[in-house]
N, C-alpha and C positions, 0 to 999 in steps of 0.2 A: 504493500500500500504506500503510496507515497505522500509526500511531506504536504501538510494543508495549505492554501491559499491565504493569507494575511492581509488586511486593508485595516491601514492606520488612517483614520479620518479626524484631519484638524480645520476645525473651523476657523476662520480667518478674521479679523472684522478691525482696519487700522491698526497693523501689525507690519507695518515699512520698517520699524528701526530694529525691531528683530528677529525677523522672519527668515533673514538668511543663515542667521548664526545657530537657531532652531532647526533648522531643515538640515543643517550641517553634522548636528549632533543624532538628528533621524535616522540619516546615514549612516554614518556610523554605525548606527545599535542596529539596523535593519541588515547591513552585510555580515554585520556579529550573528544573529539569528541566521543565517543563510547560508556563509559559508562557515563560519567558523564552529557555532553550533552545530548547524544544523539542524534545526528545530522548525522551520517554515521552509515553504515554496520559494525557488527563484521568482515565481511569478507574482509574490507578495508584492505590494507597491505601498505609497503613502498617496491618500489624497489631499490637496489641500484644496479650501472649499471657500472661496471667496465669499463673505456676505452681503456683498455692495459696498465696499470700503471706501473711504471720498480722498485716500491716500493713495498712494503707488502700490497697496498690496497688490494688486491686480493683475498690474506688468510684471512684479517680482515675479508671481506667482507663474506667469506666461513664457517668462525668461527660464524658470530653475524645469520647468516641464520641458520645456524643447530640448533643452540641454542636457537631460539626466532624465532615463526612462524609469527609472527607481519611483520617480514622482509623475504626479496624476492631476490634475486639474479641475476643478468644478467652479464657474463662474456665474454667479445669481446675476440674474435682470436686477435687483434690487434689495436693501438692508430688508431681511422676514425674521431676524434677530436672532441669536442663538440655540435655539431650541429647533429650529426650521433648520437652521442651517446645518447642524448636526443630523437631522430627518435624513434632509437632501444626501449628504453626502453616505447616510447609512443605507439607503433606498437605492441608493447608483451603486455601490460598491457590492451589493448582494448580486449586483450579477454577475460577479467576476470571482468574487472571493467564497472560502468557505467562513470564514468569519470576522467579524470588523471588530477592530478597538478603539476607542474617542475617546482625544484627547486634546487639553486645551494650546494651543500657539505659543505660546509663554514656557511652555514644558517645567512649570512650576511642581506638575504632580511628577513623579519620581520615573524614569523612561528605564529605568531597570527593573522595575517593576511589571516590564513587558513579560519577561519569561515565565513571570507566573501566572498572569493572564494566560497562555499559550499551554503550562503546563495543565493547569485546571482545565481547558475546554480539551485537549488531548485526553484528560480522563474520563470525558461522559458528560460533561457540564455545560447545556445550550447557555447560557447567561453568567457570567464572572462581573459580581459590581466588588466595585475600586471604592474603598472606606478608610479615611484619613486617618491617621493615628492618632493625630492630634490638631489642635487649631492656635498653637504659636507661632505662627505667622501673621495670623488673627491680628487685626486690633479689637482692644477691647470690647466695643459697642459693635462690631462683628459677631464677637464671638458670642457674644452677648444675646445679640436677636436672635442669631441661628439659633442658639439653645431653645433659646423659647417657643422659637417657629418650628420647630421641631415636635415641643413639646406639645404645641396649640395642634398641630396637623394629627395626632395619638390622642386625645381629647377627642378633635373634631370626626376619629374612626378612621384616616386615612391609616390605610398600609402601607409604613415605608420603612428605609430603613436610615437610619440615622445617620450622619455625616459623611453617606451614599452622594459621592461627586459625580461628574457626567464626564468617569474616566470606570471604562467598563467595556467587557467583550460581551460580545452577541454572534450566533452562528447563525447562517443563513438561514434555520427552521424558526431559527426566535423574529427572526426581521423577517421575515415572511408573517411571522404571526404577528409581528406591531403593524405591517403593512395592511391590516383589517378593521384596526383603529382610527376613524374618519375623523377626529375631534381637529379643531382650527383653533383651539386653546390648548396649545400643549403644555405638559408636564412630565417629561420623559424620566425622571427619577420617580415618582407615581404609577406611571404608567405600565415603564415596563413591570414594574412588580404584580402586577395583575395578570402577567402571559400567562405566570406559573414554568411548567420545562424545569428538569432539575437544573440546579443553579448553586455555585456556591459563590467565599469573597476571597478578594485579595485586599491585606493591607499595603499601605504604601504611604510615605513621608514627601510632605509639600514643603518646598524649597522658599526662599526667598526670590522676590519678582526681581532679575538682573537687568531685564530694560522696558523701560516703558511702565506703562500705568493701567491702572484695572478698567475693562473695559464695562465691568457691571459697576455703574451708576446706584445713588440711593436710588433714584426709579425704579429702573431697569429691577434692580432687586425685590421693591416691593410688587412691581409688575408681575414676577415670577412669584412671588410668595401667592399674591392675589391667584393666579391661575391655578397655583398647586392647591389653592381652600376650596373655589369652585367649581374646579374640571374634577372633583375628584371625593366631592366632600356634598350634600343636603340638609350637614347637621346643623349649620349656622339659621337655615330654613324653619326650622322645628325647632330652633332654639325662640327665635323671634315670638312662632306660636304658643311658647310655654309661656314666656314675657308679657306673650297679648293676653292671658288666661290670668295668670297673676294680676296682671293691674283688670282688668275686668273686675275679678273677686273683690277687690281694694275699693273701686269704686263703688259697689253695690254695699258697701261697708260704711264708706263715708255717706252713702245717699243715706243710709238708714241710721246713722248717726244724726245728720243734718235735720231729719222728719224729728227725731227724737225730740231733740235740745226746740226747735219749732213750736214743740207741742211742750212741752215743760216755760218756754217764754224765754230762755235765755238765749241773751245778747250777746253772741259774740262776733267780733270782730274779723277775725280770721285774715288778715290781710296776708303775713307772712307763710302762712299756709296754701291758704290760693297760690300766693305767689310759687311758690316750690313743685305746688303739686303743676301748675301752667309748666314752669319751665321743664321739669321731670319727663311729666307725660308727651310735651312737646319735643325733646330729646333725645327720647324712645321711639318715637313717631319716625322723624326725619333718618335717623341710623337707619331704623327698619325698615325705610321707605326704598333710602340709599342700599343695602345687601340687599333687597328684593328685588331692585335696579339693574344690579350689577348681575345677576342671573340672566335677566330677561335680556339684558345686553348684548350677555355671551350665548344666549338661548338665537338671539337673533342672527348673530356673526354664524352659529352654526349650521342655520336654517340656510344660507348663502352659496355655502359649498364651494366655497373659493377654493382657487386653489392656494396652498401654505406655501411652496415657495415658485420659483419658473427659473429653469437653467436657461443661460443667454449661450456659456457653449460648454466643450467636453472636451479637457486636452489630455488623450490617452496614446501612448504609444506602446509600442511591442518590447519586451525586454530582450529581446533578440536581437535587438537592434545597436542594442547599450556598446 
């Protein structure tokens, strides 16, 4: 039987200043796995997967593919943001590979950590996720939400796994079976966990960032946080309803207080209470209005069926050519 098929898929997104030094180190470990190991196919490749970068990623990206059939090219019409762009390039690469591993541009997550990835799917394992050892790299108020949004997603019933990065293998049966999954709000640390297929992890240690800057945003991060609560989660839904049932009970409390003191004559004023309960009840209102919103939003986006992301072209060559 011969050696498996390997696709390294690195998503790209204004990655000019160090995308060649990365791609350099790719090398490296991919002819390490190839010839020296022996552990993968010659006809393993890397892709890199441009996301519309408003930088020279694009060129780099066009220059290191004609030059070096080692490397693969995937270039979007447009920024569909990380989660898409890792789709894309895991979508293209099942047709070529027996199984892909994603990983970020930055090569912050540990790239010797590849052989374990490889060893595990060599034993039977359609899905290898990549789980940080630690978050010292973190700053504080990082490390900080993450905990919590973690904790919020095990509360809200989501099945995941904890400090589960989108540095992970998948064999062609598993990406075949995400390829079934139509949602246009992704959540691929979520999601995949749902195929099921036995699966196990790899630890692996995050580095310090050597050039350039995080390309997740406070947005972008609570963006993702928002998608991974409601692609994935209705218990914020049925939270809202317990809340509407409580204060329901509350006010059928205060009406019948109110008749009481009515019918007994006493005066009170109530001002400071009205005031509380208006602002309270009003507060609970507008949240619950806004998470009901934010369903319907994404309930709409879905009904759309756009497409997530559109490749503008495909720079693939023959390694026989190398």
């Amino acid at each position: 039987m011969g050696r498996n098929v390997i696709y390294i898929v690195v998503p790209c997104y204004n990655e000019s200043e160090g995308l060649k030094q990365s791609c350099e180190k790719l090398e490296i470990k991919m002819n390490e796995l190839i010839k020296t190991k022996k552990m993968i196919s010659k006809k393993s490749k890397v892709m890199l997967v441009n996301d519309g970068s408003k930088d020279d990623t694009g060129k780099i990206i066009t220059e290191i593919c004609e030059n070096n059939s080692l490397f693969s090219g995937l270039l979007l019409s447009k920024n569909v943001g990380h989660q898409n762009a890792i789709l894309a390039g895991m979508m293209t690469s099942k047709d070529y590979a027996d199984a892909v591993i994603t990983i970020d541009a930055d090569l912050q997550q540990d790239i010797n950590a590849l052989d374990n990835f490889i060893e595990k799917f060599q034993d039977g394992n359609e899905i290898v996720y990549g789980i940080r050892n630690d978050r010292s790299t973190d700053g504080v108020f990082k490390k900080m939400t993450a905990t919590l949004y973690y904790k919020l997603l095990s509360f809200l019933g989501v099945d995941i796994i904890p400090n589960h990065a989108d540095y992970r293998l998948m064999s062609k049966k598993a990406l075949e079976a995400l390829g079934e999954f139509k949602e246009v709000n992704l959540f691929l640390r979520g999601l995949i966990h749902l195929i099921g297929f036995q699966s196990d992890t790899v630890y692996f240690d995050v580095k310090e960032r050597e050039f350039g800057k995080s390309k997740y945003t406070l947005s972008k991060m609570l963006t993702l946080a928002t998608d991974g609560i409601t692609s994935l989660s209705i218990k914020p839904i049925r939270i809202i309803m317990i809340i509407g049932v409580v204060m329901f009970l509350l006010s059928i409390i205060m009406i019948g207080i109110s008749i009481i003191d009515w019918f007994k004559g006493v005066n009170v004023a109530g001002y400071t209470t009205s005031l509380i309960s208006i602002w309270l009840v009003g507060g609970i209102t507008i949240l619950s209005l806004g998470i009901i919103g934010e369903y319907i939003g994404r309930i709409y986006m879905e009904t759309k069926h756009r497409p997530r992301y559109i490749i503008e072209s495909f720079i693939w060559k023959d390694e026989n050519k190398r």
